[in-house]
C-alpha positions as CSV (number, residue, x, y, z in Angstrom):
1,X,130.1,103.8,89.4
2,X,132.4,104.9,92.3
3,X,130.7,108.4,92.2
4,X,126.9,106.6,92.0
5,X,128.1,104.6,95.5
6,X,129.1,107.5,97.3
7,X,126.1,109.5,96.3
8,X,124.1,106.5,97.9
9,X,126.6,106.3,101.1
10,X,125.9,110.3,101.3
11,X,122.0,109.9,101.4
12,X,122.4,107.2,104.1
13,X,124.8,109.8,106.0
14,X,122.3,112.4,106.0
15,X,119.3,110.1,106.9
16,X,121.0,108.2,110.5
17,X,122.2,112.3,111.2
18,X,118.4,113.6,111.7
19,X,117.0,111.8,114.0
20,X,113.5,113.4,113.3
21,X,113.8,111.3,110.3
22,X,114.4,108.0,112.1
23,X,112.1,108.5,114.5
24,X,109.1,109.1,112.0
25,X,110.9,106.1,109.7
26,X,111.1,104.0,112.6
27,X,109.1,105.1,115.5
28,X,105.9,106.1,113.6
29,X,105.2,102.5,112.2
30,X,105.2,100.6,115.1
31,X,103.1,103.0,117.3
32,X,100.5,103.0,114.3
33,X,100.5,99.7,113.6
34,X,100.0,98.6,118.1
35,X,97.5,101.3,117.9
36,X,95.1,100.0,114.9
37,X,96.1,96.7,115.6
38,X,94.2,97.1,118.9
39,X,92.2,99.8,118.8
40,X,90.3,99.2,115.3
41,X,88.1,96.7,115.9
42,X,84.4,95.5,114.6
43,X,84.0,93.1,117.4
44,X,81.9,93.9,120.7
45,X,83.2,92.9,123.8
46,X,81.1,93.9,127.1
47,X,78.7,95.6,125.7
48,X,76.4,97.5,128.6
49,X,73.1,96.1,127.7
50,X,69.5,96.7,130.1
51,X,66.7,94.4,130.6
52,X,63.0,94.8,131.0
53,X,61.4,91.6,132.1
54,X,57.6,91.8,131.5
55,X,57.2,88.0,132.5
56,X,59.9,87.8,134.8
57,X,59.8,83.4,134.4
58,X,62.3,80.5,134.4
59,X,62.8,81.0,130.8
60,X,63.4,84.5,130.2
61,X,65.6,83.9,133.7
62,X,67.9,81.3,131.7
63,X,67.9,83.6,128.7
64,X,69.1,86.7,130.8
65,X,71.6,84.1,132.2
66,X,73.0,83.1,128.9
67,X,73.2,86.2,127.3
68,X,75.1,87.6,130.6
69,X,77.5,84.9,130.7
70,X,78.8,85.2,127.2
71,X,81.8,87.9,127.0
72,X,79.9,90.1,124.6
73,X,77.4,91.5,127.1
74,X,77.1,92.9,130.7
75,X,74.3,93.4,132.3
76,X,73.7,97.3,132.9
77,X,70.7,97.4,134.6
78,X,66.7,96.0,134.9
79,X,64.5,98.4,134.2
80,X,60.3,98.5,135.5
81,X,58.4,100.0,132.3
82,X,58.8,101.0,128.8
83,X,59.0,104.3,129.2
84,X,61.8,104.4,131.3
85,X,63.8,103.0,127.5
86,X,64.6,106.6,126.4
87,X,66.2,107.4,129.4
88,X,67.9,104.8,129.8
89,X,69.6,105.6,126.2
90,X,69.9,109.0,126.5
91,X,72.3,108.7,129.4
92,X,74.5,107.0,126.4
93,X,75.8,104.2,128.3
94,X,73.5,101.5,127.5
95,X,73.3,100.3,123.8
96,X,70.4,97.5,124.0
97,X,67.5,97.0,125.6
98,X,65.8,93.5,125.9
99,X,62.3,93.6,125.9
100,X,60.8,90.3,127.2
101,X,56.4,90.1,126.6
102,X,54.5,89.5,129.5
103,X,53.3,85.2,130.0
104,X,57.0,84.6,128.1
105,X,57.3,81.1,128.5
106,X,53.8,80.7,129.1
107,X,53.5,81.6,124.9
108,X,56.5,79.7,124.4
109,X,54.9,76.5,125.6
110,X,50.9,77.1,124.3
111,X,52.0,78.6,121.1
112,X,55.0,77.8,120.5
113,X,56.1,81.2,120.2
114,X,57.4,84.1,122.2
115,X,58.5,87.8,121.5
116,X,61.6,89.1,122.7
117,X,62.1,93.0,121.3
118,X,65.9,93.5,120.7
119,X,66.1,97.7,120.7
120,X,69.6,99.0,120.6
121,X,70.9,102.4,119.8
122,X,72.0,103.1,116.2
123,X,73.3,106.0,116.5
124,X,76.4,103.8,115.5
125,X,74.8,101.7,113.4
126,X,77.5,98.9,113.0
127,X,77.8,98.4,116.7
128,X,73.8,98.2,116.8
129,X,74.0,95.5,114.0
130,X,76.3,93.8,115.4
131,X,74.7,93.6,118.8
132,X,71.9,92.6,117.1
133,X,73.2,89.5,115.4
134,X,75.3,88.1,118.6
135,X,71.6,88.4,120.7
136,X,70.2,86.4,118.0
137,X,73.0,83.4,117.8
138,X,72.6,83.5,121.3
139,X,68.7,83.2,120.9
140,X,69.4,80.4,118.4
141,X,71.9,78.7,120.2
142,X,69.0,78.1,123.0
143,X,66.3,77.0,120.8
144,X,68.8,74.0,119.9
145,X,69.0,72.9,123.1
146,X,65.5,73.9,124.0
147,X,64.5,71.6,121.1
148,X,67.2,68.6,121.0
149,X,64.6,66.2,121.7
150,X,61.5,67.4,119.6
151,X,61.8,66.3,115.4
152,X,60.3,69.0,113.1
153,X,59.6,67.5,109.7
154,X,61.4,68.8,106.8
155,X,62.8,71.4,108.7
156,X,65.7,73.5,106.6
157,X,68.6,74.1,108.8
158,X,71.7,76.3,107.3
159,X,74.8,75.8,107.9
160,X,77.6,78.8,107.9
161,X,80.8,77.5,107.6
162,X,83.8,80.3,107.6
163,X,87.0,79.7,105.7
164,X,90.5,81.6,106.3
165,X,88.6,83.6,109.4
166,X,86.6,81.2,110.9
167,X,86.7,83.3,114.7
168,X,85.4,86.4,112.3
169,X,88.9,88.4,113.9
170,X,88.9,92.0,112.7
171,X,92.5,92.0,113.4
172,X,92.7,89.7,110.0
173,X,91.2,92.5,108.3
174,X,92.7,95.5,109.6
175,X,96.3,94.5,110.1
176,X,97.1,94.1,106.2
177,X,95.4,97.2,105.8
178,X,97.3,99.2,108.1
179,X,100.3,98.0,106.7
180,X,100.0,98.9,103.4
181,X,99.0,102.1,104.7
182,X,102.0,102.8,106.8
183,X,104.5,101.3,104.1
184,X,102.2,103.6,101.6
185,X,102.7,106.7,103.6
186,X,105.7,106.4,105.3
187,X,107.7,105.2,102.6
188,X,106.2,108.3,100.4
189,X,106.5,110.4,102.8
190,X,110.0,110.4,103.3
191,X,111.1,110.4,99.5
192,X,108.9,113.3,98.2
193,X,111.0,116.0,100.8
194,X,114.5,114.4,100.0
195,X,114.9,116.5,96.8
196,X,112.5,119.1,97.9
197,X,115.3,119.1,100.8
198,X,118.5,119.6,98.3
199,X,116.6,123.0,96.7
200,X,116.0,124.5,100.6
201,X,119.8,123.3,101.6
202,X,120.8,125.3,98.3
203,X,122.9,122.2,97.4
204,X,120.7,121.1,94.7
205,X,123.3,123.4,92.4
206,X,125.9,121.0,93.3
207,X,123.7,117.8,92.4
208,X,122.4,119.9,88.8
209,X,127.0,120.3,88.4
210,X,127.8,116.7,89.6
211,X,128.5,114.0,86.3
212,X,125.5,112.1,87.9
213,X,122.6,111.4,85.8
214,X,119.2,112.2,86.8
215,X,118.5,108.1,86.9
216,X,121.4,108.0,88.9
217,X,120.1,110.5,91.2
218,X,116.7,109.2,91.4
219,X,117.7,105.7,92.3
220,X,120.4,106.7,94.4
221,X,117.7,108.8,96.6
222,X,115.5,105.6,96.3
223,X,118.0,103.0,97.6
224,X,119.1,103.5,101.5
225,X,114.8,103.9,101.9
226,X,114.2,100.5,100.4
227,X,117.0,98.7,102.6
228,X,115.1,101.2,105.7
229,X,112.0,100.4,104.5
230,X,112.4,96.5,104.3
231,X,113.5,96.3,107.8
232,X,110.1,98.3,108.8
233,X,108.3,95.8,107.2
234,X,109.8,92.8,108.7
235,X,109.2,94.6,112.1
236,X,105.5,95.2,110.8
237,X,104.9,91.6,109.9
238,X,106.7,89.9,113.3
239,X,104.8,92.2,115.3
240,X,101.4,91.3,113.0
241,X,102.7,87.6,114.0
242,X,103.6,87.6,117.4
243,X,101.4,90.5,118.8
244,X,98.2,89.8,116.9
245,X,98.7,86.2,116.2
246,X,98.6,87.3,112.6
247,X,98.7,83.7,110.6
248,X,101.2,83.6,107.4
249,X,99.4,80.6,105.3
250,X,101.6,81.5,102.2
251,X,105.3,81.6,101.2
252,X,107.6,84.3,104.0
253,X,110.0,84.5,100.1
254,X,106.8,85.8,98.3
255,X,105.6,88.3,100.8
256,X,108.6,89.7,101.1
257,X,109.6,90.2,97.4
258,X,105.7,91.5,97.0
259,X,106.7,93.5,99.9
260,X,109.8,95.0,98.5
261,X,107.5,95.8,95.1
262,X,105.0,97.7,96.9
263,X,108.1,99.8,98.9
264,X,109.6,100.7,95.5
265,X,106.3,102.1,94.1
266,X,105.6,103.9,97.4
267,X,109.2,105.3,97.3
268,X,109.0,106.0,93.1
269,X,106.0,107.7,94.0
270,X,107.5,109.6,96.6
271,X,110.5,110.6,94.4
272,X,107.9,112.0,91.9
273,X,105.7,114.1,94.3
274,X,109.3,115.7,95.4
275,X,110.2,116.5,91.7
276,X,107.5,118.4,91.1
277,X,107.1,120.4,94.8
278,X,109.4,123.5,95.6
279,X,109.2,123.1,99.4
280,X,109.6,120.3,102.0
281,X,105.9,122.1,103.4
282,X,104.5,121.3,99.7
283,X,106.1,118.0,99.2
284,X,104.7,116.5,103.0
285,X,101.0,118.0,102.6
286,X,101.1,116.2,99.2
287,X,102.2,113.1,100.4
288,X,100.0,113.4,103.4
289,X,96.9,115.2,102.4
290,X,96.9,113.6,98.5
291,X,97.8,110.0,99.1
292,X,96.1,109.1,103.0
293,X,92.2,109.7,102.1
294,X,92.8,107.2,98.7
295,X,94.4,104.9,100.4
296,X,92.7,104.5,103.4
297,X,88.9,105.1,101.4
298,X,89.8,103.6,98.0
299,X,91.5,100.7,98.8
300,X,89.2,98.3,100.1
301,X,91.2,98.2,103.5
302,X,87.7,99.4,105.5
303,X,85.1,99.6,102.8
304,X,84.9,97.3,99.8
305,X,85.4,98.6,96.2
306,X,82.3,96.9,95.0
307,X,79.8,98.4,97.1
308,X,81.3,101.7,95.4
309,X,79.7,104.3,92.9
310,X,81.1,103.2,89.6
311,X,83.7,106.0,89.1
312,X,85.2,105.0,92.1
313,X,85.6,101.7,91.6
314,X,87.6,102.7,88.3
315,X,89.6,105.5,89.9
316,X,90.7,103.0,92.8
317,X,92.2,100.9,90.1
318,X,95.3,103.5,90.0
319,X,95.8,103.6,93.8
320,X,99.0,100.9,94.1
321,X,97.8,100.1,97.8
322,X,94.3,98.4,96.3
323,X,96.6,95.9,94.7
324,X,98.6,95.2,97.3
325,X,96.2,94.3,99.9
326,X,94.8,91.5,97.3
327,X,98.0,90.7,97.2
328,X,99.2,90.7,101.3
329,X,95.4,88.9,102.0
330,X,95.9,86.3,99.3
331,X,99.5,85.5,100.9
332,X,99.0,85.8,104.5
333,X,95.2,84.6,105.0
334,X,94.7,82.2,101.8
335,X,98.0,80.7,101.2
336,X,98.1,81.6,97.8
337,X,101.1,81.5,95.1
338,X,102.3,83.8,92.3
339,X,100.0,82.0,90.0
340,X,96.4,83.5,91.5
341,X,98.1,87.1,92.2
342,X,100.1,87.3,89.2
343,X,98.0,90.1,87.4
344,X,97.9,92.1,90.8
345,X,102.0,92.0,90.9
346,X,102.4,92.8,87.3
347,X,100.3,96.2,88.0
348,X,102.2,97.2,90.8
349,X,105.3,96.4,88.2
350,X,103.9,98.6,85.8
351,X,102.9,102.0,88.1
352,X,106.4,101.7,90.1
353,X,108.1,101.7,86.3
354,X,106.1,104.7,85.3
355,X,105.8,106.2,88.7
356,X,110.2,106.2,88.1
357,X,110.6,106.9,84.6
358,X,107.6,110.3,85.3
359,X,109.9,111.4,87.8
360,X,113.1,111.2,86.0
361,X,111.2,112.9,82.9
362,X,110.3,115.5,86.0
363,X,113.4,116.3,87.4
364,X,114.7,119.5,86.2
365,X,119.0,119.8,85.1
366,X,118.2,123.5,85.5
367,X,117.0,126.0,88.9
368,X,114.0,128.2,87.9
């Protein structure tokens, strides 16, 4: 036992002496995690929009007023004729153009009906949806009070009601995402080059020599990256708090020992991408390369599993960071126990076990 504790107080030597280490341990989280925080973002906020005002009436006035006051949009420009549209969007900084008809509120009155032409530029077409559907609760939101007075019989009108987002924040979205994608990477990251590390050193022959089992050595290279790892993610989740005004519905105790899970499986799998690479070059463009396009496409942190192709869907079943967003969302967002994420825990359970007992299997008593 007393030769299994100093093999553990020897990896945390060697980890607080290269500072390259901490700074990518500790440094590289936070910067990533201020950076998506605020710079991933499905919202629109000030959105250059032009106007071309065929009528050029009270109402379309009030409309143009409305839609200028709310924080989404700013007023670009008024353009004259239609044809001056393509310019206007080929310059690049206008995204919508409103296209009033000409006797607006004159229609809008007699008929009961006007035509406003919403044409935006999809060249991004989520920002041109989006823009889209904010014009249109804006449109809606006047025709309420532009009809408050006048009864339409048997008139259908749906209500949205949004639960555990009701502001729609992307932040509430991205921020569990991007922290099981930092604990996922880092975490691996770090582990796959610390054996890889012993064979360049040349003191991997003293580890192969040493009464330490292979377990022993596994874990012991584990261990001072869980205790480093933990205090990442409390930093993680305070700054997801405080910064972002993250909301924790569910139990601080749970998250954490989910947290804890997920950072073993991360640094298991780690440990086994570093048994089976001969360089620290290998092991880092592994644990790079192999595990950042998964986890950031196959996890459901930006597009959802179920609008996959079918083999996807069954091959993001075996990425460990797919569970543990269910798992952080449920906790955080929905307030939810062990009892509704009970089946997502046990899987993590399961691939950090095999994930450890592969890599022990993997790790070789003899240099090749």
């Amino acid at each position: 036992m007393k030769r299994f504790i100093g093999f553990i107080k020897k990896e945390f030597y060697h980890i607080f002496r290269d500072r390259r280490s901490l700074f990518i341990l500790f440094g590289m989280p936070i910067a990533q995690i201020m950076l998506f925080g605020f710079a991933i973002t499905n919202e629109i906020n000030n959105i250059d929009i032009a106007v071309l005002d065929h009528s050029k009436d009270a109402t379309t006035e009030e409309i143009i007023h409305k839609i200028s006051a709310s924080k989404y949009f700013s007023i670009n420009q008024f353009i004259n004729k239609e044809s001056d549209i393509e310019s206007v969007f080929k310059k690049g900084k206008v995204k919508a153009v409103l296209n009033f008809e000409k006797d607006f509120s004159k229609n809008l009155i007699k008929n009961h009906k006007a035509n406003l032409q919403i044409i935006t530029d999809a060249t991004d077409p989520n920002t041109a949806n989006t823009i889209s559907n904010y014009v249109n609760a804006i449109l809606i939101q006047y025709q309420k009070e532009l009809n408050k007075n006048i009864s339409i019989p048997y008139q259908i009108v749906p209500q949205t009601r949004m639960v555990y987002n009701p502001e729609l924040k992307s932040v509430y979205m991205f921020v569990p995402g991007v922290m099981t994608i930092i604990l996922m990477l880092v975490s691996a990251m770090m582990t796959s080059i610390s054996i890889t590390k012993e064979k360049e050193l040349g003191t991997m022959e003293i580890l192969l020599v040493s009464p330490i089992k292979p377990i022993q050595v596994i874990v012991g290279k584990v261990f001072p990256y869980i205790f480093l790892s933990v205090i990442n993610a409390v930093v993680i989740v305070l700054l997801s708090i405080f910064i972002f005004k993250m909301p924790v519905q569910g139990s601080l105790f749970l998250l954490g020992l989910e947290s804890i899970l997920f950072i073993i499986s991360a640094l298991a799998l780690g440990i086994l991408i570093s048994t089976i690479s001969a360089t620290q070059q290998t092991a880092m463009m592994i644990s790079l390369m192999g595990l950042m396009l998964p986890v950031i496409l196959l996890s459901g942190f930006i597009f959802p599993i179920s609008s996959m192709p079918l083999p996807l869907q069954v091959i993001s079943n075996i990425i460990p960071a797919k569970w543990f967003i269910i798992i952080i969302k449920g906790i955080m967002l929905k307030g939810v126990g062990l009892q509704y994420i009970w089946k997502e825990t046990f899987i993590l359970l399961g691939m950090t076990i095999f994930f450890i007992a592969l890599s022990v299997k993997k790790y070789k008593i003899r240099l090749e």
